[in-house]
N, C-alpha and C positions, 0 to 999 in steps of 0.2 A: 508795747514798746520794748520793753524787758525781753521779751521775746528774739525781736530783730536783731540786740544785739550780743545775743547769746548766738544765733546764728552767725553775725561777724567773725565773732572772737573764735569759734570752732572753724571759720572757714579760711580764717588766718594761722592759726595754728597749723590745719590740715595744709597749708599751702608752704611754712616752717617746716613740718616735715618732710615733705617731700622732697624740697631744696635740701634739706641736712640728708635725706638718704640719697640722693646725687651727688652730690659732694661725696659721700663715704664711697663711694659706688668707685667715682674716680680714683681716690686714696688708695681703695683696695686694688685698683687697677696697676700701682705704682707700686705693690711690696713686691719682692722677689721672690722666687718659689724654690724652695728648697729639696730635693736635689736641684741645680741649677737649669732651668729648663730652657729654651730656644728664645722664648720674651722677654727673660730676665737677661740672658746673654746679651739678646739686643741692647735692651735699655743699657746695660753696662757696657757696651763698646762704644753708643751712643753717648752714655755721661762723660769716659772718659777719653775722647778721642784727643780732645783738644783742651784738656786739664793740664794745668801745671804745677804740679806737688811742689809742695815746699819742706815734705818731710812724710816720709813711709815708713809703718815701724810693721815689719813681716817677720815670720818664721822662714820661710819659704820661698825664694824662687827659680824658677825653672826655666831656663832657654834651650827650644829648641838646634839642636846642631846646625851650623851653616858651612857652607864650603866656599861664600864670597866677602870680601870685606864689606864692613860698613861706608855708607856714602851718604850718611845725614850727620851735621854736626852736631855730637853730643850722643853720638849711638853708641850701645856695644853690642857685641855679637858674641855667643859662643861659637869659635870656630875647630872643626874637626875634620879631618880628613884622615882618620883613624891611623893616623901617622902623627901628627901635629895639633895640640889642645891646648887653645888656649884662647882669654877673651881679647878681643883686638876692636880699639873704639878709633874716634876720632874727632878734632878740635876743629878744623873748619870745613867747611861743607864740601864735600865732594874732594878730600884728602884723605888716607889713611895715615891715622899719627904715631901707631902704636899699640903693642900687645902688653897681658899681664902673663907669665908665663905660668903654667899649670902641671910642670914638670915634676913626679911627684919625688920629693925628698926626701 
């Protein structure tokens, strides 16, 4: 009898681990990989597509140059037309309300 359930208790365990190394399996599925590679991109353009920060604390950011105004409310744009630099957002949708001037002084 002792027997059987030593057999249990190891066939439970082996059936614990397995579940705990799936589990990690997934986990490991979800870190990102550094340089940033093509899956992690994904997943981050996937978590934040439709995020609403309530507060970003950066070194850094970077827009690319546009040559059209913005036409979502609440956008901005770096705009250039290597004449004219400066960011230009807007308050309701599909208006343009307004630029910050980037004229250098």
């Amino acid at each position: 009898m002792p027997d059987q359930d030593l057999q249990k208790r190891v066939a439970e365990l082996e059936r614990q681990v397995k579940t705990l190394l799936k589990w990690k399996e997934q986990r490991e599925k979800q870190q990102l990989v550094y340089p940033i590679d093509k899956p992690s991109m994904n997943a981050l353009d996937n978590a934040f597509r439709n995020f609403i920060f309530t507060g970003i604390r950066t070194k850094d950011i970077f827009f690319a140059p546009q040559l059209v105004n913005p036409t979502v409310e609440g956008q901005m744009r770096f705009y250039n037309d290597l004449t004219t630099q400066n960011f230009r957002c807007t308050t309701t949708a599909g208006v343009f309300t307004g630029s910050i001037d980037l004229t250098a002084v």
